[in-house]
N, CA, C and O atoms as a Maestro MAE file, in Angstrom:
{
 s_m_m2io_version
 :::
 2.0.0
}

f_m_ct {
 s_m_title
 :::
 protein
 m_atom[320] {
  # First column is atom index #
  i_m_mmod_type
  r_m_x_coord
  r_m_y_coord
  r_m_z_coord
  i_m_residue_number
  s_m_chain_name
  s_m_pdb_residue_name
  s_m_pdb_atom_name
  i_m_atomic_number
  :::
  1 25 3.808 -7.444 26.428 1 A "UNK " " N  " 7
  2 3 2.878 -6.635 25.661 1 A "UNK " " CA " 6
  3 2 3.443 -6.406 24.262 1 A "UNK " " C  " 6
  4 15 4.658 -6.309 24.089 1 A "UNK " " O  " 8
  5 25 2.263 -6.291 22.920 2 A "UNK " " N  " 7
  6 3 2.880 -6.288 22.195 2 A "UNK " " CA " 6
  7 2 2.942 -5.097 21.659 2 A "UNK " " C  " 6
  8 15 2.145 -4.202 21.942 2 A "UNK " " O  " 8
  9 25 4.475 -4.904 20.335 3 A "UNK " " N  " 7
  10 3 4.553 -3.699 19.962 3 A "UNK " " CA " 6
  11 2 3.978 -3.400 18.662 3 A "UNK " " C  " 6
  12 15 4.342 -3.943 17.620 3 A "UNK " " O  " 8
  13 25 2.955 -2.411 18.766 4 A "UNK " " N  " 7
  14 3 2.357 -1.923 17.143 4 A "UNK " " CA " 6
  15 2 2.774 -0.494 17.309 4 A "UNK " " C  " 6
  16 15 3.302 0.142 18.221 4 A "UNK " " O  " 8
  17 25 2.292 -0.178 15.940 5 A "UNK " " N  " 7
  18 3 3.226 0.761 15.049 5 A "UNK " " CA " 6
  19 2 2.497 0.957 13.773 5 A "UNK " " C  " 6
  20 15 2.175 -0.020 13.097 5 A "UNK " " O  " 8
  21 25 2.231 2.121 13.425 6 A "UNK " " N  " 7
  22 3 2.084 2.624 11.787 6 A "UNK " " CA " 6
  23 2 3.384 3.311 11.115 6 A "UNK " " C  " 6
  24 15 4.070 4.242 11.537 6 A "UNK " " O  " 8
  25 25 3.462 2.785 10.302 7 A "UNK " " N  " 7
  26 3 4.577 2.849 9.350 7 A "UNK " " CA " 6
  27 2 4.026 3.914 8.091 7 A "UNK " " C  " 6
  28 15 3.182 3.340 7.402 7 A "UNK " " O  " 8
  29 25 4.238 4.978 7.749 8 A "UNK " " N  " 7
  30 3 4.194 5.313 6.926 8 A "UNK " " CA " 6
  31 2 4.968 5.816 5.470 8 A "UNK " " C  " 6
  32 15 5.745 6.765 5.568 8 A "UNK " " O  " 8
  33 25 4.857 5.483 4.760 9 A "UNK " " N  " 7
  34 3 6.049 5.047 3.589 9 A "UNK " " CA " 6
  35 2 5.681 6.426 2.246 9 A "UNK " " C  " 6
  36 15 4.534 6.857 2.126 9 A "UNK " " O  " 8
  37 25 6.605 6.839 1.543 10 A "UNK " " N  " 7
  38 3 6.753 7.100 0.982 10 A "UNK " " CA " 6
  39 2 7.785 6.655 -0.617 10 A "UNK " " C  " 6
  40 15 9.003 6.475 -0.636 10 A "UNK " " O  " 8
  41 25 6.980 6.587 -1.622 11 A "UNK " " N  " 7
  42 3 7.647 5.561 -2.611 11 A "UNK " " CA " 6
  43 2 7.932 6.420 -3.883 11 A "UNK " " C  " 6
  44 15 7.452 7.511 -4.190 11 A "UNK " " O  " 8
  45 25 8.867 5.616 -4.562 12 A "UNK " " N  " 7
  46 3 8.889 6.011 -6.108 12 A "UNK " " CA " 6
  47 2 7.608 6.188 -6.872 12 A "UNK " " C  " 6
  48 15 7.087 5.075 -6.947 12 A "UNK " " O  " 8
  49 25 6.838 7.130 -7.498 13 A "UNK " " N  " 7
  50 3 5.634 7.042 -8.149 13 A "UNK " " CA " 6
  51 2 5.448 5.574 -9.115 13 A "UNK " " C  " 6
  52 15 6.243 5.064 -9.904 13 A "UNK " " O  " 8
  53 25 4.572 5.299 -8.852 14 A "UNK " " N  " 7
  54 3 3.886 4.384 -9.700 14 A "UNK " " CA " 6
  55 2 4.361 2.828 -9.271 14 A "UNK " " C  " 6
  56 15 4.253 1.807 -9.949 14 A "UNK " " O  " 8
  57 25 5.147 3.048 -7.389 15 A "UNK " " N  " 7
  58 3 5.004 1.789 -7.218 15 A "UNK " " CA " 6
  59 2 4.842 1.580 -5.653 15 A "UNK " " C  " 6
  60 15 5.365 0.915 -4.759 15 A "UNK " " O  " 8
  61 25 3.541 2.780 -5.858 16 A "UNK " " N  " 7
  62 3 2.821 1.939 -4.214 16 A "UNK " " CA " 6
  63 2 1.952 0.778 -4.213 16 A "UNK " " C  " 6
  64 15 1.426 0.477 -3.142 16 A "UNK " " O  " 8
  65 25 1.658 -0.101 -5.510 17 A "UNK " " N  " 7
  66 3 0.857 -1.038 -4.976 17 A "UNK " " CA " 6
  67 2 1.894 -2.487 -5.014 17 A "UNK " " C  " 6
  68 15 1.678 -3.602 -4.539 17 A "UNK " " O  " 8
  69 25 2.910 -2.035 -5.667 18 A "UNK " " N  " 7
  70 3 3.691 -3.148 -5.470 18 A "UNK " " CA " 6
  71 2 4.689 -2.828 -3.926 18 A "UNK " " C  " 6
  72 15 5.487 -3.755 -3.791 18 A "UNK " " O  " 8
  73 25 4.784 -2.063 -3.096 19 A "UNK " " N  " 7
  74 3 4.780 -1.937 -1.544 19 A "UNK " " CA " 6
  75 2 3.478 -2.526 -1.052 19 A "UNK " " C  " 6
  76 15 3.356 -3.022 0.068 19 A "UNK " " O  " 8
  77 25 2.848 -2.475 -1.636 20 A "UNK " " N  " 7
  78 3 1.603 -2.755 -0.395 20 A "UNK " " CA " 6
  79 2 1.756 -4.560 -0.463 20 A "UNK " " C  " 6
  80 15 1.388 -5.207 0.517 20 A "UNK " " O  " 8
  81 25 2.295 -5.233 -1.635 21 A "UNK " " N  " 7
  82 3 1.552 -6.456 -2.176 21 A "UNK " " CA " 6
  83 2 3.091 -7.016 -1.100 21 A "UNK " " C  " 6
  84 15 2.956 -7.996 -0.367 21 A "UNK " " O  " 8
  85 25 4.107 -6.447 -1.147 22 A "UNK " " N  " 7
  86 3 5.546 -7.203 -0.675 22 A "UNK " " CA " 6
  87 2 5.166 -7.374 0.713 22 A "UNK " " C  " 6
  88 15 5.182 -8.471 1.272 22 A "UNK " " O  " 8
  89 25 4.600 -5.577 1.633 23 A "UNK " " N  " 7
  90 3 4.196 -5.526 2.396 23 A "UNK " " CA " 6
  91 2 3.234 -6.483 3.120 23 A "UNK " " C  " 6
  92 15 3.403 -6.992 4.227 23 A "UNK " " O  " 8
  93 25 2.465 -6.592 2.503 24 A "UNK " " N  " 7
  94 3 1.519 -7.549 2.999 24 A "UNK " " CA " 6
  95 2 1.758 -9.459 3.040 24 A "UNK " " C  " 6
  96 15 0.879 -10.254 3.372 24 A "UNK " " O  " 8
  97 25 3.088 -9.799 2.631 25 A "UNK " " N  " 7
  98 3 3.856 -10.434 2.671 25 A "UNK " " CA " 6
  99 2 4.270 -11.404 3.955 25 A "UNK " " C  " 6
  100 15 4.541 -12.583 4.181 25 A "UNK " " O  " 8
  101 25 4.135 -10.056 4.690 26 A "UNK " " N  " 7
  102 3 5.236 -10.103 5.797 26 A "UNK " " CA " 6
  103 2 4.257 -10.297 7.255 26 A "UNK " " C  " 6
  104 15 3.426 -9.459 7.604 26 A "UNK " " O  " 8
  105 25 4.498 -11.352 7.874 27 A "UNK " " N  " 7
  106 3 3.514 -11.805 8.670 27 A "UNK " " CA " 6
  107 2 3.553 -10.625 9.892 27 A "UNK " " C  " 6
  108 15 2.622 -10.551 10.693 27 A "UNK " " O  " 8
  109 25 4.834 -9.620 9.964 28 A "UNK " " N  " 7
  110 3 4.378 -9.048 11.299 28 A "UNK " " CA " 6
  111 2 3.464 -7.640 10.760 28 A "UNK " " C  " 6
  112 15 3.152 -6.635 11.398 28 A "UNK " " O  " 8
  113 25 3.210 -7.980 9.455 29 A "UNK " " N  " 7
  114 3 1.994 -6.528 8.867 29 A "UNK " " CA " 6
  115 2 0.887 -7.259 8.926 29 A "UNK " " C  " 6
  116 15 0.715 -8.315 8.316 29 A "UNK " " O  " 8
  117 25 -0.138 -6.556 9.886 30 A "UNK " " N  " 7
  118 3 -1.095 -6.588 9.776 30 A "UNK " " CA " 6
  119 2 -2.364 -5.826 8.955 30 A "UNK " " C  " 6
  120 15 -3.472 -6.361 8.938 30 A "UNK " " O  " 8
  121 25 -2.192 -4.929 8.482 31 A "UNK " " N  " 7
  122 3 -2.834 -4.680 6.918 31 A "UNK " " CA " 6
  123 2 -1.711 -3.399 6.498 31 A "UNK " " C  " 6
  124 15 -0.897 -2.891 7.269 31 A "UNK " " O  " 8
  125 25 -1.915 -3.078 5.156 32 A "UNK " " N  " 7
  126 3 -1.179 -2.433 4.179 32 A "UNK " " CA " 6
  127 2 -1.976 -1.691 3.432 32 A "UNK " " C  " 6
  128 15 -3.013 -2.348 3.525 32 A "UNK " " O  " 8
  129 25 -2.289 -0.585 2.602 33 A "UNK " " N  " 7
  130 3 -2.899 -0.019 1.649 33 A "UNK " " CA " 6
  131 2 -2.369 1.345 0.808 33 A "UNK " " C  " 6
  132 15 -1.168 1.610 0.763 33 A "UNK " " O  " 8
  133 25 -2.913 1.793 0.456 34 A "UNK " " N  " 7
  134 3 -2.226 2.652 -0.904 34 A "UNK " " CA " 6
  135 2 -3.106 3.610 -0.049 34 A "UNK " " C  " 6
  136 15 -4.258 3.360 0.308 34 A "UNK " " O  " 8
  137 25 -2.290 4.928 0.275 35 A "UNK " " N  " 7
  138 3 -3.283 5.955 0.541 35 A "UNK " " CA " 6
  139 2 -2.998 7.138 -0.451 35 A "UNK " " C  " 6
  140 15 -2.252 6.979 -1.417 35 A "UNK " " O  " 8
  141 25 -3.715 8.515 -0.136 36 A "UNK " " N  " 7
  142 3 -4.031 9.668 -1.276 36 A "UNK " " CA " 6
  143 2 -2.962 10.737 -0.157 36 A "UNK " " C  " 6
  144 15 -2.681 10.226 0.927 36 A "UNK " " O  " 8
  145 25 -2.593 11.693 -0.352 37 A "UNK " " N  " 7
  146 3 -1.821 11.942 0.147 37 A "UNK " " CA " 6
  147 2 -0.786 12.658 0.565 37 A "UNK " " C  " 6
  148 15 -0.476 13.314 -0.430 37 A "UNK " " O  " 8
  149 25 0.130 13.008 1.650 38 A "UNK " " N  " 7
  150 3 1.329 13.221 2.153 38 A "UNK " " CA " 6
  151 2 2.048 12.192 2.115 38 A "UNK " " C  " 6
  152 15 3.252 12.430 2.026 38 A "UNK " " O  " 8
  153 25 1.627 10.688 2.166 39 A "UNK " " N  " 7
  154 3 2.496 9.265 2.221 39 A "UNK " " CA " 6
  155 2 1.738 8.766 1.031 39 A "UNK " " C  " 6
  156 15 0.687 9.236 0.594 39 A "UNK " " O  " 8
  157 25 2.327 7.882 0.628 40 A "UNK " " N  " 7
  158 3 2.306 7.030 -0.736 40 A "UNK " " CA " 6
  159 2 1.160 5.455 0.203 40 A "UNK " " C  " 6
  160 15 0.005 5.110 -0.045 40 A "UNK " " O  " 8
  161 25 1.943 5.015 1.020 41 A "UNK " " N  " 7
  162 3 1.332 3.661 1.893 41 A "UNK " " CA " 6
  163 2 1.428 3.383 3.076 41 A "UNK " " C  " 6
  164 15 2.589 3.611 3.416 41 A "UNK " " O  " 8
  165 25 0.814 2.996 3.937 42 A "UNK " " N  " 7
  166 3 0.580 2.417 5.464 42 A "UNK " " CA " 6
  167 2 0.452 1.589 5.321 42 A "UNK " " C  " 6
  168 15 -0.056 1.004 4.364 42 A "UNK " " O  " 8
  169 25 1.113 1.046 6.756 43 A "UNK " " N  " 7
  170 3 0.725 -0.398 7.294 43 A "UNK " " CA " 6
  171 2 0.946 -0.582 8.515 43 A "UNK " " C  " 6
  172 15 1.921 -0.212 9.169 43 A "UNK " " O  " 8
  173 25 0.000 -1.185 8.858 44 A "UNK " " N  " 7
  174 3 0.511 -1.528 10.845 44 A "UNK " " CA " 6
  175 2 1.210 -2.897 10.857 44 A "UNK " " C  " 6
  176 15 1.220 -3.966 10.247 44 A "UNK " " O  " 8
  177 25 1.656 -2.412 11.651 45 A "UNK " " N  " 7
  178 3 3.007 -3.319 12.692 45 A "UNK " " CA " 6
  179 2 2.248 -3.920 13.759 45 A "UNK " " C  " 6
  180 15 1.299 -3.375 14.325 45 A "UNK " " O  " 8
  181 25 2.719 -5.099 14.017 46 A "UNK " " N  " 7
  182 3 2.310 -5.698 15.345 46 A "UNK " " CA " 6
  183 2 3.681 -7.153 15.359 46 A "UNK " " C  " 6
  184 15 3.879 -8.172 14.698 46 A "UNK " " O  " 8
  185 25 4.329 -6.471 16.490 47 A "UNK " " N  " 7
  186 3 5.429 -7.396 16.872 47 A "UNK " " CA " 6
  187 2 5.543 -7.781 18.646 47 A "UNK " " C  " 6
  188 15 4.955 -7.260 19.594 47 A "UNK " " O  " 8
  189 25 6.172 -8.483 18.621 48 A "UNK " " N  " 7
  190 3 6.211 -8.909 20.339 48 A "UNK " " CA " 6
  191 2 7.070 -7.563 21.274 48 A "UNK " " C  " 6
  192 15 6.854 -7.252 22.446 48 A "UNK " " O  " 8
  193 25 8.025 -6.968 20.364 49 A "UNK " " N  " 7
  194 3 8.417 -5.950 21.135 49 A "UNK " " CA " 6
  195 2 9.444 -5.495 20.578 49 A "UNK " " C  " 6
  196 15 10.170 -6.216 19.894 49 A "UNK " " O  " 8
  197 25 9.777 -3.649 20.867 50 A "UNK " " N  " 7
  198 3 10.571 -3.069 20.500 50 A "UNK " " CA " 6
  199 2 11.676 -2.731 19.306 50 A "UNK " " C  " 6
  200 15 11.808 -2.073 18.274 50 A "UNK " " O  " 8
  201 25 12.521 -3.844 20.371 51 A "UNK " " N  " 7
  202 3 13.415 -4.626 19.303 51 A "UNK " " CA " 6
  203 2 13.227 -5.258 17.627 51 A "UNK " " C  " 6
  204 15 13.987 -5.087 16.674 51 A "UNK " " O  " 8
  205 25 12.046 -5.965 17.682 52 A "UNK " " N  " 7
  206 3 11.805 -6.892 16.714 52 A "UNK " " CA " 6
  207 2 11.548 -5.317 15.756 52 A "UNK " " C  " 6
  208 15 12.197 -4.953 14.775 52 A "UNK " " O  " 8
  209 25 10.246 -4.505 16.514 53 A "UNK " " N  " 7
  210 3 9.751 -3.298 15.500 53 A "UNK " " CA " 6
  211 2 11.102 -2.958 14.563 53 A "UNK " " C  " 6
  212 15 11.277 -3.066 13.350 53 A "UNK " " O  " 8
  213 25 12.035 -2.472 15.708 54 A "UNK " " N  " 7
  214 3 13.458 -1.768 15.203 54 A "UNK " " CA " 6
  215 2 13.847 -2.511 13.594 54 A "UNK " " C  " 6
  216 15 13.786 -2.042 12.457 54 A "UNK " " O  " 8
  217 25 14.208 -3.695 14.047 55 A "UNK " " N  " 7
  218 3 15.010 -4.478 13.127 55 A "UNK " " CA " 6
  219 2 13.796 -4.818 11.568 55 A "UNK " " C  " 6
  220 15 14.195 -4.766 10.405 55 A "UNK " " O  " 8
  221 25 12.264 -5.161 11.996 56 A "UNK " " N  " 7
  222 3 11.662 -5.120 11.165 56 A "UNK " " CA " 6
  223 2 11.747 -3.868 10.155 56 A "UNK " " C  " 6
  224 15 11.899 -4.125 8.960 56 A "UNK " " O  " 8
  225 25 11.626 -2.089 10.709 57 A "UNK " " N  " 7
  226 3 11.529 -1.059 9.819 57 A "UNK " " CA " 6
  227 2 12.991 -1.266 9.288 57 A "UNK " " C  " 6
  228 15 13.118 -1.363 8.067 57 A "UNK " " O  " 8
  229 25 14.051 -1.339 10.042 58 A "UNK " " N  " 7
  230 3 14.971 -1.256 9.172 58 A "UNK " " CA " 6
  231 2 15.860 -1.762 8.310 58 A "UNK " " C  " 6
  232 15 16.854 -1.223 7.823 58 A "UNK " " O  " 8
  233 25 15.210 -3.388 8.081 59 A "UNK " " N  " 7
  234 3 15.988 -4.596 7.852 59 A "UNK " " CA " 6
  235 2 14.901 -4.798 6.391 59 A "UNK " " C  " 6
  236 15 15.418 -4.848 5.275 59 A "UNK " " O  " 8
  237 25 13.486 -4.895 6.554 60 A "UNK " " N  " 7
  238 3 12.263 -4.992 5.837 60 A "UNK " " CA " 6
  239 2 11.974 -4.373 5.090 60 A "UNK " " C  " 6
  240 15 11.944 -4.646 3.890 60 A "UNK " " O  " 8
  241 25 11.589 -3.040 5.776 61 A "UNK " " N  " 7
  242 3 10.530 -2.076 5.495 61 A "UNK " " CA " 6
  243 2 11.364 -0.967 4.320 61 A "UNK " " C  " 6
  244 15 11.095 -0.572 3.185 61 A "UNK " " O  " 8
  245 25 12.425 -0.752 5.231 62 A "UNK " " N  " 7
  246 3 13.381 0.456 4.481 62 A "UNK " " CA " 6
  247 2 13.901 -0.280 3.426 62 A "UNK " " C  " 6
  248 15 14.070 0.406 2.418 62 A "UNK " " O  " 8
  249 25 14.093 -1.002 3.362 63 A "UNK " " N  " 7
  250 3 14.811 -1.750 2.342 63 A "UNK " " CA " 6
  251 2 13.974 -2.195 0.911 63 A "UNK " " C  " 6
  252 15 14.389 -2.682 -0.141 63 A "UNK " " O  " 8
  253 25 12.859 -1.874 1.279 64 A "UNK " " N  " 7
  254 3 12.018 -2.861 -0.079 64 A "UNK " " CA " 6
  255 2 12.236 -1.263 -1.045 64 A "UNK " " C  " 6
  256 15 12.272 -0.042 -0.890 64 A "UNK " " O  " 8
  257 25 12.379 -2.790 -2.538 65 A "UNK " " N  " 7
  258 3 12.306 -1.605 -3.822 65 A "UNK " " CA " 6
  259 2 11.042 -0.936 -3.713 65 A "UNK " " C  " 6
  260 15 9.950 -1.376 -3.352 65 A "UNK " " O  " 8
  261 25 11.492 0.547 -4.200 66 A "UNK " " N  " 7
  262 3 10.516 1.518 -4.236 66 A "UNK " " CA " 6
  263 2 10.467 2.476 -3.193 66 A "UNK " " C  " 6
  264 15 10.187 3.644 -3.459 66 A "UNK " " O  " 8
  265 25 10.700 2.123 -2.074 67 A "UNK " " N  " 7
  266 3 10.380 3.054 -0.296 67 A "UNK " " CA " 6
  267 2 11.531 3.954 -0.574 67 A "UNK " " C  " 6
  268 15 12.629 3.542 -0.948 67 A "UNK " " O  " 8
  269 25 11.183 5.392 -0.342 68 A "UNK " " N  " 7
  270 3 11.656 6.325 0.080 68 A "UNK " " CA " 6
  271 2 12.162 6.540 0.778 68 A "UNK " " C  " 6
  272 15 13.363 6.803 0.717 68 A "UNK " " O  " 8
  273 25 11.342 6.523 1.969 69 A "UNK " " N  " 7
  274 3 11.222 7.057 2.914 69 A "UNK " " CA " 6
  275 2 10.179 6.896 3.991 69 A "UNK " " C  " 6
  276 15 9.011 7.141 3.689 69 A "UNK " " O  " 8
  277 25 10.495 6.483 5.301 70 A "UNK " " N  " 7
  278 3 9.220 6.132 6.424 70 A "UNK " " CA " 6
  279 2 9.254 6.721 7.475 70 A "UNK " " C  " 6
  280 15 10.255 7.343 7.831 70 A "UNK " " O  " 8
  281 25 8.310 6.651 8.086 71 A "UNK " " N  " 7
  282 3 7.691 7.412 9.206 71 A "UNK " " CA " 6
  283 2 6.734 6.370 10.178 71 A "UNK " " C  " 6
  284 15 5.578 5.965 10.058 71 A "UNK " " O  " 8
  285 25 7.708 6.165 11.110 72 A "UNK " " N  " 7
  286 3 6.913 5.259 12.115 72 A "UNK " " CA " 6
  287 2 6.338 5.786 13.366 72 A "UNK " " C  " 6
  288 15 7.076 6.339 14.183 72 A "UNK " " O  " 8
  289 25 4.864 5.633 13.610 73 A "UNK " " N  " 7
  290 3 4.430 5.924 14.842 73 A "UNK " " CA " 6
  291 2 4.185 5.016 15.154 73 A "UNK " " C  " 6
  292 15 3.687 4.129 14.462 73 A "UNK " " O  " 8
  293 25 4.574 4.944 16.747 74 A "UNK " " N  " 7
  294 3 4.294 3.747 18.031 74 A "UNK " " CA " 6
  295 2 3.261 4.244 18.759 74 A "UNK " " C  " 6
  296 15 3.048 5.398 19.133 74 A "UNK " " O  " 8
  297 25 2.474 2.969 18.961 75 A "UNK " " N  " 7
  298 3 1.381 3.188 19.800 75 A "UNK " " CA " 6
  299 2 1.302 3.561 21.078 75 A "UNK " " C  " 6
  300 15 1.872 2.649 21.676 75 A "UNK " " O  " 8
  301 25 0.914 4.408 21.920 76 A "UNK " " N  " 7
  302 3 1.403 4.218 23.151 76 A "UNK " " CA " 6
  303 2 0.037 3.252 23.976 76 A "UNK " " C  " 6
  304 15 0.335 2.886 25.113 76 A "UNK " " O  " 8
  305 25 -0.691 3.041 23.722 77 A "UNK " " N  " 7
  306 3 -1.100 1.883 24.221 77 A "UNK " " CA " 6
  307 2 -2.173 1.209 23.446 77 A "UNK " " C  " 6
  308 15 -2.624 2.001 22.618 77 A "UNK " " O  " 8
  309 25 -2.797 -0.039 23.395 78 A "UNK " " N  " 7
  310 3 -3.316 -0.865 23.184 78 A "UNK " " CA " 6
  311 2 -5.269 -0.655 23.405 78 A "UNK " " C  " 6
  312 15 -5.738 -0.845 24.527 78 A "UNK " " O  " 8
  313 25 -6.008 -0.346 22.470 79 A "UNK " " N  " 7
  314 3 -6.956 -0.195 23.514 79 A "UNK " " CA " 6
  315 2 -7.939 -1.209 23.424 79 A "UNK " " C  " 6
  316 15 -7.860 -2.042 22.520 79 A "UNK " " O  " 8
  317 25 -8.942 -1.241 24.331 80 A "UNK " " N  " 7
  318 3 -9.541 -3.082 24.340 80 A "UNK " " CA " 6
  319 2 -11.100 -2.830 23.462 80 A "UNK " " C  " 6
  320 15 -11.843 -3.785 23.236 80 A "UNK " " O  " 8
  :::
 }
 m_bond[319] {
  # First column is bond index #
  i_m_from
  i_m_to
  i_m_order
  :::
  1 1 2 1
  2 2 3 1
  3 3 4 2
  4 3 5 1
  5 5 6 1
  6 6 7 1
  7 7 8 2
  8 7 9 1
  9 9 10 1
  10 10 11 1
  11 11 12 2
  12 11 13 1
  13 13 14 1
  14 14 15 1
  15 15 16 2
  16 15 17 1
  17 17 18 1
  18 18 19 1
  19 19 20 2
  20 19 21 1
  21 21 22 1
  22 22 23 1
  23 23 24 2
  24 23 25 1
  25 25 26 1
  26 26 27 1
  27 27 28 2
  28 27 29 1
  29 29 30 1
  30 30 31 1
  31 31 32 2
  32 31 33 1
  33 33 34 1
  34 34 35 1
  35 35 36 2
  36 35 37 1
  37 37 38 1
  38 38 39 1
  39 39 40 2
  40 39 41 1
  41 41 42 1
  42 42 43 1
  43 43 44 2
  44 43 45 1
  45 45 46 1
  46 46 47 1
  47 47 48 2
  48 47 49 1
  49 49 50 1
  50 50 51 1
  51 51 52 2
  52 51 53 1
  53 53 54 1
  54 54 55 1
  55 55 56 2
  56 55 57 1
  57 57 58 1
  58 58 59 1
  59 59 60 2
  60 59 61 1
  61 61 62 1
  62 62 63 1
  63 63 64 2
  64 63 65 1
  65 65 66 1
  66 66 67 1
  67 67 68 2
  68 67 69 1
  69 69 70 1
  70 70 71 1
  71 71 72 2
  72 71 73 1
  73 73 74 1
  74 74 75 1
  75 75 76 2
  76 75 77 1
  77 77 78 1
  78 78 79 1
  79 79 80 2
  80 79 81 1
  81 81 82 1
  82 82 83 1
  83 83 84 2
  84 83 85 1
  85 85 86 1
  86 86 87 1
  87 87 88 2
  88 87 89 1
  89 89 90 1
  90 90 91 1
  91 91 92 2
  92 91 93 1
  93 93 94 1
  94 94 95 1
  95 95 96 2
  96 95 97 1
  97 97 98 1
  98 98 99 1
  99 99 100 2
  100 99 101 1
  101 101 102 1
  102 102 103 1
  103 103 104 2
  104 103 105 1
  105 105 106 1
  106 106 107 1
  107 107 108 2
  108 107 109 1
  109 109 110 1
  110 110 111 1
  111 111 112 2
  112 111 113 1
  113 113 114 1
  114 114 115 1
  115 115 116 2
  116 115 117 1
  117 117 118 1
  118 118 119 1
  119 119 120 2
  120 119 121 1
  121 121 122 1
  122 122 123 1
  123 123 124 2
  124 123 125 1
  125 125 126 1
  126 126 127 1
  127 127 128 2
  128 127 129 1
  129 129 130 1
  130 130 131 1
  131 131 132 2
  132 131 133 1
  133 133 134 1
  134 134 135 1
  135 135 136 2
  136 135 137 1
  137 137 138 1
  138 138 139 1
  139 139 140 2
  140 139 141 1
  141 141 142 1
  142 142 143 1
  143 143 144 2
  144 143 145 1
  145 145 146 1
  146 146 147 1
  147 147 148 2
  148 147 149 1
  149 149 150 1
  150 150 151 1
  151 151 152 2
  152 151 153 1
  153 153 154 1
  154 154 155 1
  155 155 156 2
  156 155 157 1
  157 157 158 1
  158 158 159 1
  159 159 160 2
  160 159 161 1
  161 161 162 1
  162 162 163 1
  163 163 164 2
  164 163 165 1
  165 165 166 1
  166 166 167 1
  167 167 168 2
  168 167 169 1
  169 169 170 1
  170 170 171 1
  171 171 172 2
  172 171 173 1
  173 173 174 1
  174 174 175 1
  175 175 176 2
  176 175 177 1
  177 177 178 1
  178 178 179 1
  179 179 180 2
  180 179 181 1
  181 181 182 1
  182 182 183 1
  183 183 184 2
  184 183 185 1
  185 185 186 1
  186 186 187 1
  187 187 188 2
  188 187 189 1
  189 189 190 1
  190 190 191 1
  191 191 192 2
  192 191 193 1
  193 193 194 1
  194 194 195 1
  195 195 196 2
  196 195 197 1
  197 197 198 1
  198 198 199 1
  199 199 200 2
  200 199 201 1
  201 201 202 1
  202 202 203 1
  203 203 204 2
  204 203 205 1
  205 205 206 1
  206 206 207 1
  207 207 208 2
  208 207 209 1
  209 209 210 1
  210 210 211 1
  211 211 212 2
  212 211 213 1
  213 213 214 1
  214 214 215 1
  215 215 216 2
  216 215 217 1
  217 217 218 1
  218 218 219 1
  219 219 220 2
  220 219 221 1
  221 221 222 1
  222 222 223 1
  223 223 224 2
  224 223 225 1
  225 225 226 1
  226 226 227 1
  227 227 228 2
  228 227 229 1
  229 229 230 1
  230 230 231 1
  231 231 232 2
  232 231 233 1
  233 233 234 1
  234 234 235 1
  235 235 236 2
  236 235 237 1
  237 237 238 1
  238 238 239 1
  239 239 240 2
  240 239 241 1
  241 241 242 1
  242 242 243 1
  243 243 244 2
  244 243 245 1
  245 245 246 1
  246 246 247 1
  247 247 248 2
  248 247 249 1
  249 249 250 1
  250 250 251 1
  251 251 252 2
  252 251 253 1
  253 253 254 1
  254 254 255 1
  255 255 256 2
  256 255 257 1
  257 257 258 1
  258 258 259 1
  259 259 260 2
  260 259 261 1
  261 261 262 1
  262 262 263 1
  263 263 264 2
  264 263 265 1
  265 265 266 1
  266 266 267 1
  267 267 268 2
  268 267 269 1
  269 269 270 1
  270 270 271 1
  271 271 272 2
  272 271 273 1
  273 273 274 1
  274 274 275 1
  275 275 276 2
  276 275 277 1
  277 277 278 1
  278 278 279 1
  279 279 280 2
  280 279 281 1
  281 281 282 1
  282 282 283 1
  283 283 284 2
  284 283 285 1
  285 285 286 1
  286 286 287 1
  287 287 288 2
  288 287 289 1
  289 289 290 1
  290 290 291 1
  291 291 292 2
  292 291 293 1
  293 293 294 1
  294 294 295 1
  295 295 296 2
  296 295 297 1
  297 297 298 1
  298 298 299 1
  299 299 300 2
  300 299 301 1
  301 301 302 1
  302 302 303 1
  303 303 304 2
  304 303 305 1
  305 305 306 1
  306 306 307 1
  307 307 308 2
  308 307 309 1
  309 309 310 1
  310 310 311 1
  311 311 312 2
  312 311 313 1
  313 313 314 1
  314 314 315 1
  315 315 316 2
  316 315 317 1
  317 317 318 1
  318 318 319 1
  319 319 320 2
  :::
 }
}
């Protein structure tokens, strides 16, 4: 089963659309956008599992110029 996840990011002003554009980059994001706000940008996650999520927020996500700071919620299930 696979693992999704909203990521929510917080950035340096004046560079959430260049998060969203790196973001959207990255084949295990399935969309990205600039929101109004408590967070600067979202994006969902969809990975094969756990692990991969882990290493994606913190290898990827945390790391791109601009991110603050994130906030990941996991799905607890899938719905059809």
């Amino acid at each position: 089963m696979a693992a999704i996840a909203l990521v929510l990011l917080t950035t340096e002003p004046g560079r959430e659309q260049e998060v969203v554009n790196e973001l959207s980059e990255m084949s295990e994001i399935e969309e990205a956008m600039v929101l109004f706000g408590e967070y600067d940008v979202y994006c969902k996650v969809v990975v094969d599992d756990f692990s991969q999520l882990s290493v994606l927020v913190l290898r990827n996500v945390r790391t791109l110029s601009g991110v603050v700071e994130t906030t990941t919620l996991t799905a607890a299930s899938h719905g059809q």
